[in-house]
MMTF fields as JSON, N, C-alpha, C and O atoms, coordinates in Angstrom:
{
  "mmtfVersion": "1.0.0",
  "mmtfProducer": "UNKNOWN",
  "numBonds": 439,
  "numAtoms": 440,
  "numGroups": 110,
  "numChains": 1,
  "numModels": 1,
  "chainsPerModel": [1],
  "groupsPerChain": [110],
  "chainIdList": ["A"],
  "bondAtomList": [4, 2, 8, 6, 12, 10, 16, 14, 20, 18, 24, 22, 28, 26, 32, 30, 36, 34, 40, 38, 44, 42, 48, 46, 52, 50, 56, 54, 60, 58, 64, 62, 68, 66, 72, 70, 76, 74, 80, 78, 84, 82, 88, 86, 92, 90, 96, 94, 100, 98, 104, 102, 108, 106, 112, 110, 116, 114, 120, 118, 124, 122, 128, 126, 132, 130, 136, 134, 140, 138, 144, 142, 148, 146, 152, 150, 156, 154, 160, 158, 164, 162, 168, 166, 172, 170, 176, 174, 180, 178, 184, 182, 188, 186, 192, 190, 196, 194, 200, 198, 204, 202, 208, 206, 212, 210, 216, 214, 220, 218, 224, 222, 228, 226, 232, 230, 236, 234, 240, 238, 244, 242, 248, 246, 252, 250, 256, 254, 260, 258, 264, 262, 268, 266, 272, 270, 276, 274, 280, 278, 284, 282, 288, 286, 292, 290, 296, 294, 300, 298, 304, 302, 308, 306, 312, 310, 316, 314, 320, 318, 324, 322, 328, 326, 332, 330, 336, 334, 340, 338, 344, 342, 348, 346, 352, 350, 356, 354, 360, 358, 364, 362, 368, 366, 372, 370, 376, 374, 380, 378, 384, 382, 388, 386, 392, 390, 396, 394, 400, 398, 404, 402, 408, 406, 412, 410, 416, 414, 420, 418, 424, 422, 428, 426, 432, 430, 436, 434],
  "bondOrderList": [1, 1, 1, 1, 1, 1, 1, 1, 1, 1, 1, 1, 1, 1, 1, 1, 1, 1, 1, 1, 1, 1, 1, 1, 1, 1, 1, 1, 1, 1, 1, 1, 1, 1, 1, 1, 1, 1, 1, 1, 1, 1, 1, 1, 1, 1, 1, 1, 1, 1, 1, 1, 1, 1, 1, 1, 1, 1, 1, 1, 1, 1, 1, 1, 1, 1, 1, 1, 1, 1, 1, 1, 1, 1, 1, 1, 1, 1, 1, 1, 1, 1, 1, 1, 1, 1, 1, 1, 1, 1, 1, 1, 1, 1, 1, 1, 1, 1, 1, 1, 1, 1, 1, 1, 1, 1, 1, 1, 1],
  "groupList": [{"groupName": "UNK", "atomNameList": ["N", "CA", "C", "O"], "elementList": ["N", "C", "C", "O"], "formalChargeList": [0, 0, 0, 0], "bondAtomList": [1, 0, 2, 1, 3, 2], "bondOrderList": [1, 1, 2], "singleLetterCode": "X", "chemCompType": "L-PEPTIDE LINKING"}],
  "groupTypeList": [0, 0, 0, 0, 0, 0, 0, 0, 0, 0, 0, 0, 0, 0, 0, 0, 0, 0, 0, 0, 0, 0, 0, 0, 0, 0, 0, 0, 0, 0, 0, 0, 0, 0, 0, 0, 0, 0, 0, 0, 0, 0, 0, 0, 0, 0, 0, 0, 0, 0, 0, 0, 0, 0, 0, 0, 0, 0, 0, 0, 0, 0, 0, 0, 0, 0, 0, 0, 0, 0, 0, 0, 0, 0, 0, 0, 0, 0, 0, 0, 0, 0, 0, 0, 0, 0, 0, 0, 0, 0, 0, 0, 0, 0, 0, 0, 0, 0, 0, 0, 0, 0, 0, 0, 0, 0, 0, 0, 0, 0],
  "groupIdList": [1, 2, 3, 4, 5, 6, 7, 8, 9, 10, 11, 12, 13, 14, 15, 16, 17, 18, 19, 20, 21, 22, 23, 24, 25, 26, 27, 28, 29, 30, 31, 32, 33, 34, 35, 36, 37, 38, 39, 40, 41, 42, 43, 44, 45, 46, 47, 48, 49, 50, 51, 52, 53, 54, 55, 56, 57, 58, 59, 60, 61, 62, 63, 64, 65, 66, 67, 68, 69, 70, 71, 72, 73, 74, 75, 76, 77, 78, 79, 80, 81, 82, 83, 84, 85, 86, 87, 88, 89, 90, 91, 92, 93, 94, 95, 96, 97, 98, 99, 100, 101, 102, 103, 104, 105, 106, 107, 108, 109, 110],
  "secStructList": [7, 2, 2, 2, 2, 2, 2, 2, 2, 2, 2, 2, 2, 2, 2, 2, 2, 2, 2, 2, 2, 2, 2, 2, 2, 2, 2, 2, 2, 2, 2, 2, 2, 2, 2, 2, 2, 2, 2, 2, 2, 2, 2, 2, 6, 6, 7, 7, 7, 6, 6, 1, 7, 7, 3, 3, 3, 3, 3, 3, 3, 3, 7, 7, 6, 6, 7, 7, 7, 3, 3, 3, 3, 3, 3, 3, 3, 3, 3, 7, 1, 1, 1, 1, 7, 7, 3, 3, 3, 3, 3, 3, 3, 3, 1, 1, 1, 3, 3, 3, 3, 3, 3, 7, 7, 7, 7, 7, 7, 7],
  "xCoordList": [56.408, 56.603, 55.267, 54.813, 54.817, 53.026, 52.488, 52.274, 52.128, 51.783, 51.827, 51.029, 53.355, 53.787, 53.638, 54.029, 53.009, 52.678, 51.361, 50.731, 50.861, 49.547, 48.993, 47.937, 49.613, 50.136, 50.166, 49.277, 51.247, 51.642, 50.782, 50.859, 49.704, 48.508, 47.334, 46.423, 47.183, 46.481, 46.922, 46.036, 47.89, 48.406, 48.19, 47.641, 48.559, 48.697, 46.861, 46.555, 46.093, 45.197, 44.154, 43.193, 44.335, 44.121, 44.425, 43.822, 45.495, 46.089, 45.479, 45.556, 45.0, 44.364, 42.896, 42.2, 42.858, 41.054, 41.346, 40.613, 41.886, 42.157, 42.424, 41.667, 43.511, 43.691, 42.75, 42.921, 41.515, 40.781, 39.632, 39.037, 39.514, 38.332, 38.953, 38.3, 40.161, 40.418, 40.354, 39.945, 40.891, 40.653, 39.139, 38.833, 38.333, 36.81, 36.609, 35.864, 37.079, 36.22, 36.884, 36.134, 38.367, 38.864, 37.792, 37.149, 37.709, 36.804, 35.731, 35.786, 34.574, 33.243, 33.519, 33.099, 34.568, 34.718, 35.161, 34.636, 35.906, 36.439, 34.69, 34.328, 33.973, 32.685, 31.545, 30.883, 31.799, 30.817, 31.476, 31.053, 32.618, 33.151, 33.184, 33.215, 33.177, 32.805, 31.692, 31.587, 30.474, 29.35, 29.153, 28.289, 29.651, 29.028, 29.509, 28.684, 30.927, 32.17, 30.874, 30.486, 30.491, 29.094, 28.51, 28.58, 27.489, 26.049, 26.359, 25.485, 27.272, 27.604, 27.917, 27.455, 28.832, 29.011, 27.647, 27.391, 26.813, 25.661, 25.102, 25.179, 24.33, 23.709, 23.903, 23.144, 25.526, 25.872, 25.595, 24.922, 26.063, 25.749, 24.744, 24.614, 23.438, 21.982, 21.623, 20.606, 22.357, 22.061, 21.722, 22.03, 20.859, 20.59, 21.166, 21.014, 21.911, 22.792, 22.007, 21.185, 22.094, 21.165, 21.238, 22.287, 20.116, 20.878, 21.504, 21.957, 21.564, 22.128, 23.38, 23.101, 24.361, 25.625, 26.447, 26.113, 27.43, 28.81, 28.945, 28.419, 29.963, 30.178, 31.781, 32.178, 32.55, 33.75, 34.542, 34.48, 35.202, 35.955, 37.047, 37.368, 38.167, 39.347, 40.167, 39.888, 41.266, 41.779, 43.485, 43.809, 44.578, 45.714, 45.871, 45.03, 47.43, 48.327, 48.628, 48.583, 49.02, 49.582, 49.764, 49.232, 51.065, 51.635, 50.281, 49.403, 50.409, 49.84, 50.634, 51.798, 50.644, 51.365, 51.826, 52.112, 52.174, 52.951, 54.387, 55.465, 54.036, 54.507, 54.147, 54.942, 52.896, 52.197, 51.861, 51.052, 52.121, 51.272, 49.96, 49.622, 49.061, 47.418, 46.867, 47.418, 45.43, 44.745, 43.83, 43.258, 44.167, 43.596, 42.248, 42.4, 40.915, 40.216, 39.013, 38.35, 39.072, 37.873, 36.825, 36.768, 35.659, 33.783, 33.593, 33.973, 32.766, 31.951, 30.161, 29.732, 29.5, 28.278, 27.571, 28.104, 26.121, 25.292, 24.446, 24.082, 24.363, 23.785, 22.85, 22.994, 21.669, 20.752, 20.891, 21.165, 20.704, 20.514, 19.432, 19.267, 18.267, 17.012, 16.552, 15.587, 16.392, 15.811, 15.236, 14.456, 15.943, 15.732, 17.115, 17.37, 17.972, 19.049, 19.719, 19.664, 20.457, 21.291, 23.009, 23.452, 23.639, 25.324, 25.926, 25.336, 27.632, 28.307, 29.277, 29.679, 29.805, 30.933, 31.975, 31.85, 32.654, 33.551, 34.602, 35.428, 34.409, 35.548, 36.689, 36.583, 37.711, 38.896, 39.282, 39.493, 39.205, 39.84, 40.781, 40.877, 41.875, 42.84, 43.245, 43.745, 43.206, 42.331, 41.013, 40.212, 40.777, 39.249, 38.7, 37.68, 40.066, 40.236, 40.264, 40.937, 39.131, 38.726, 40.095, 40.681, 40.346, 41.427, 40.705, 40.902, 40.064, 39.223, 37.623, 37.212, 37.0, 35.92, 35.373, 35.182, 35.162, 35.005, 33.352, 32.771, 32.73, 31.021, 31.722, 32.671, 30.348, 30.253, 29.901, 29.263, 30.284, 29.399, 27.999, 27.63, 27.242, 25.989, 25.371, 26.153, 24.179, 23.574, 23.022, 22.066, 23.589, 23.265, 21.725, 21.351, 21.003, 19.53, 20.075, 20.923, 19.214, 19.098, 17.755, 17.937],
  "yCoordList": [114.886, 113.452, 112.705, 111.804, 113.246, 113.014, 112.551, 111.378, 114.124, 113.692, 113.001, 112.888, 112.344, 111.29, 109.967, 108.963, 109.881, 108.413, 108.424, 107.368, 109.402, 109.473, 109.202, 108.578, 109.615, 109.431, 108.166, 107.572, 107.589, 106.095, 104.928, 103.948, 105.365, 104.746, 104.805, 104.084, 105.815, 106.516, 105.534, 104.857, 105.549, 105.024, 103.336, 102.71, 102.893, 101.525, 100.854, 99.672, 101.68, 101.319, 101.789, 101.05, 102.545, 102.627, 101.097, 100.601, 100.835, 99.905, 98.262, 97.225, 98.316, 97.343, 97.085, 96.137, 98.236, 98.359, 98.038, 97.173, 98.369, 98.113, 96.568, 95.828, 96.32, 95.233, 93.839, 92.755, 94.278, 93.747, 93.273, 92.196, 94.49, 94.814, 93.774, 92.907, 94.083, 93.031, 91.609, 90.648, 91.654, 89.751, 89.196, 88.107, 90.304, 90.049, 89.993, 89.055, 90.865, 91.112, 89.54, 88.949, 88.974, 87.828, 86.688, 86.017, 86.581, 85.713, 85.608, 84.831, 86.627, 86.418, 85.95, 84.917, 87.242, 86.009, 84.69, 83.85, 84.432, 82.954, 81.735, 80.677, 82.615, 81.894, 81.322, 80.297, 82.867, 83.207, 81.544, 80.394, 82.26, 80.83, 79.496, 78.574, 79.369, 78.477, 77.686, 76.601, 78.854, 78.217, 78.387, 77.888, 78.765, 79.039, 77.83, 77.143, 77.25, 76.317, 74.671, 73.937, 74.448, 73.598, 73.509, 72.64, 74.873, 74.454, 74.283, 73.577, 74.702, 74.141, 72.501, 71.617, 72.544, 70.688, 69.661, 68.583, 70.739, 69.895, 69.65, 68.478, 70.661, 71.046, 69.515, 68.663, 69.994, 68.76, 67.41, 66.623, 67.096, 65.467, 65.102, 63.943, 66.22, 65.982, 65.867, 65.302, 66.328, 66.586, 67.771, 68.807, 67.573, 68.583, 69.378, 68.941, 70.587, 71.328, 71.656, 72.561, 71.073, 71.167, 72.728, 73.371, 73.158, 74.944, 75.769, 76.868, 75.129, 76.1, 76.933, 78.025, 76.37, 77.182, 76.469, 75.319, 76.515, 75.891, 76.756, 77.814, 75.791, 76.532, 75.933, 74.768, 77.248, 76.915, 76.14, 76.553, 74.878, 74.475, 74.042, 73.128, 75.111, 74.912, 76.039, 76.147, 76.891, 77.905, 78.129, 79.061, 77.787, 77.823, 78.28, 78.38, 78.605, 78.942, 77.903, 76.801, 78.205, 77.334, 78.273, 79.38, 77.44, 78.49, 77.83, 77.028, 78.222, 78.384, 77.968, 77.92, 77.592, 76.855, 78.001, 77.973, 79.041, 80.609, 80.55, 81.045, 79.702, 79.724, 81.347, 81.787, 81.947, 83.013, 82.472, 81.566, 82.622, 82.594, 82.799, 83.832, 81.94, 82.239, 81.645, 80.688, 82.005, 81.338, 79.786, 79.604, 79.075, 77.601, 77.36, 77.02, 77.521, 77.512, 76.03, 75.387, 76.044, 73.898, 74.315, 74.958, 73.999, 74.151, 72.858, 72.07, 72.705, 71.618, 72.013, 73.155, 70.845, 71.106, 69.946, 68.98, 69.952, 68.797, 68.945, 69.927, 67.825, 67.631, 66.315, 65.667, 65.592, 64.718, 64.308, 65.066, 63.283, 62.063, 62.392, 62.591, 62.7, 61.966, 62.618, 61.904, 63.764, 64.807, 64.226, 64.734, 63.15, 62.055, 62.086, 63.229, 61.393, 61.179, 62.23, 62.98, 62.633, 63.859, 63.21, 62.618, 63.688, 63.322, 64.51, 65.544, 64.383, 65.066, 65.342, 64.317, 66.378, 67.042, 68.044, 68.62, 68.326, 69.324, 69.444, 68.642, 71.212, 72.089, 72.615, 72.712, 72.924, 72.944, 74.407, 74.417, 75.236, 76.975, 77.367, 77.701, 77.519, 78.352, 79.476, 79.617, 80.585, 81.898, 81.723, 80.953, 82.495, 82.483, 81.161, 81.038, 80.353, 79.302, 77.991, 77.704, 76.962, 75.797, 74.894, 74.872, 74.216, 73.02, 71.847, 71.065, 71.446, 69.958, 70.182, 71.11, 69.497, 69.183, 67.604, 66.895, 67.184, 65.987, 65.982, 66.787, 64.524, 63.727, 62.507, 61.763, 62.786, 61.724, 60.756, 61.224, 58.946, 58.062, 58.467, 59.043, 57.923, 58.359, 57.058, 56.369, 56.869, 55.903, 56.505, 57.275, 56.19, 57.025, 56.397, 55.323, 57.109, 56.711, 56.162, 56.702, 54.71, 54.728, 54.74, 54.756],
  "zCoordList": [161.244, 161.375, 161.497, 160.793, 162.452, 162.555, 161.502, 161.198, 160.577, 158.983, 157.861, 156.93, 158.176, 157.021, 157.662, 157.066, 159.035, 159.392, 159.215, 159.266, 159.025, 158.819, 157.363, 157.264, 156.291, 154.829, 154.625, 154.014, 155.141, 155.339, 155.206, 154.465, 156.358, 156.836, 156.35, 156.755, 155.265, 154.51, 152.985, 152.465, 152.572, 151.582, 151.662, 150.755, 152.538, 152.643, 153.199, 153.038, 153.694, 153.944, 152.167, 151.95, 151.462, 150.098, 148.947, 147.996, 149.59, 148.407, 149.095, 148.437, 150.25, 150.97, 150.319, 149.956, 150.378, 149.776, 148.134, 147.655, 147.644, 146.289, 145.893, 145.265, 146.347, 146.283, 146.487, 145.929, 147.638, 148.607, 147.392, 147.347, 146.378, 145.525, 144.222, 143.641, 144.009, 142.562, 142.982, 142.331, 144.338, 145.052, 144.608, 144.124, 144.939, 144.867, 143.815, 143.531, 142.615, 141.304, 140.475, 139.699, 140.756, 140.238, 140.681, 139.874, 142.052, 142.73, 141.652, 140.699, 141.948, 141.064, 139.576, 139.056, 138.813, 137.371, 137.445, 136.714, 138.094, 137.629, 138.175, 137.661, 139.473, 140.058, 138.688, 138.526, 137.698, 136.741, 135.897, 135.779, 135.506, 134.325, 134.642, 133.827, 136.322, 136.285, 135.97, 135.398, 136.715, 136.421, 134.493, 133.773, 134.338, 132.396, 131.953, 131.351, 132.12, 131.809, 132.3, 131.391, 133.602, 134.136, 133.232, 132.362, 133.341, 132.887, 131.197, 130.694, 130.305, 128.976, 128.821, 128.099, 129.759, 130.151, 130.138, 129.601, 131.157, 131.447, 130.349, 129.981, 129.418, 128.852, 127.313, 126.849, 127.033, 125.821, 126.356, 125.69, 127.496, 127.848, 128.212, 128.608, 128.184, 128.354, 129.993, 130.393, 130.645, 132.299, 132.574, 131.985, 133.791, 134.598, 135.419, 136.559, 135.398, 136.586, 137.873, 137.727, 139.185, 139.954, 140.572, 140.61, 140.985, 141.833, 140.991, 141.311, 139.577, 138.195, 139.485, 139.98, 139.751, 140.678, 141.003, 140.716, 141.487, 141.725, 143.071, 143.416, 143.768, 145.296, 145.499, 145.489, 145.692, 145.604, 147.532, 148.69, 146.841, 148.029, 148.212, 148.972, 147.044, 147.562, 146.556, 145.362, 147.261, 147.024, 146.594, 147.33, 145.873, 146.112, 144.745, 143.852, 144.759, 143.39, 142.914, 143.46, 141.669, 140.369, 139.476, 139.399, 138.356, 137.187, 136.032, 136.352, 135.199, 134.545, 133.196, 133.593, 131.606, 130.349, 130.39, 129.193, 130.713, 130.429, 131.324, 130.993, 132.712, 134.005, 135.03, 135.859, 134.721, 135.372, 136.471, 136.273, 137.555, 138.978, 138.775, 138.196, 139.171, 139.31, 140.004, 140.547, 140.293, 141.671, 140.696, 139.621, 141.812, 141.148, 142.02, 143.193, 141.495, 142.422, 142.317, 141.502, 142.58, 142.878, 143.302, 144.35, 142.483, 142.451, 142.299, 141.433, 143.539, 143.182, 142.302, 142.138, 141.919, 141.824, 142.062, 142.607, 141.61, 141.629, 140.1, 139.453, 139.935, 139.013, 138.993, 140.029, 137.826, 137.652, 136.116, 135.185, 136.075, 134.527, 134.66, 133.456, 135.178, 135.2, 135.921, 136.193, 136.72, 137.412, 139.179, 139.985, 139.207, 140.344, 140.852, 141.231, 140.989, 141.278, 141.414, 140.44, 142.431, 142.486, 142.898, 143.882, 141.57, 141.796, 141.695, 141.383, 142.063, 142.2, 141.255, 140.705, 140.866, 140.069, 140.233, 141.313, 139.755, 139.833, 139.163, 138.729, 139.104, 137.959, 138.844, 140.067, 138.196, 138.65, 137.229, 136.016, 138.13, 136.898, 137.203, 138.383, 136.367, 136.5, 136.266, 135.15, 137.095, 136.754, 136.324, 136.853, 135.289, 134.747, 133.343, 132.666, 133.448, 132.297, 132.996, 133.986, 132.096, 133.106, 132.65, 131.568, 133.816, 133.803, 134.055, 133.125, 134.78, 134.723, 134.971, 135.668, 134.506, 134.635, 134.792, 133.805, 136.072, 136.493, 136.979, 137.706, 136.157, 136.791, 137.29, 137.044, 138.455, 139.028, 138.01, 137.067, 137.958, 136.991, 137.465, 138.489, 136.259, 136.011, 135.013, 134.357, 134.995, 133.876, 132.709, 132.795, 131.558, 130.562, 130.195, 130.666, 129.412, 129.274, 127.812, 127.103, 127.515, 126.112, 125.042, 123.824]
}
């Protein structure tokens, strides 16, 4: 009896760690796409991505155009028109696929 609670505990503390590791490995890709999904944004509208990184601040589910359960995760960043001014933005991924990408207004140079 011993042995199979021991099994048990053995088993379920396995699938913890496992599980623990794909939470993480989803985390970093969707971090990566975000930032790639940014600094492409930046790059076409002629801005600067500040800290070249995104820092995520907000975590929940949503279906997805399939109706798949997936994690909806919100990055903000900073960015510059003009290497002076520092504004704000943010991407919105669903799973590893961007759903919004929002700038702060900004003054376009002419």
């Amino acid at each position: 009896m011993a042995s199979s609670a021991v099994y048990l505990w053995q088993t379920l503390l396995a699938v913890a760690v496992i599980a623990g590791g794909w939470l993480l490995y989803e985390a970093l890709r969707a971090r990566e796409a975000a930032i790639r999904v940014t600094r492409d944004a930046c790059r076409q509208q002629g801005l600067q991505l500040l800290d070249d990184t995104v820092h995520g601040t907000r975590l929940r589910f949503a279906r997805d155009g399939e109706g798949i359960v997936r994690v909806r995760r919100t990055f903000e960043f900073d960015f510059s028109e003009d290497g002076i001014h520092r504004r704000s933005g943010r991407v919105v991924m669903l799973g590893s696929r961007l759903e919004t990408l929002q700038l702060e207004p900004y003054q376009i140079a002419h």
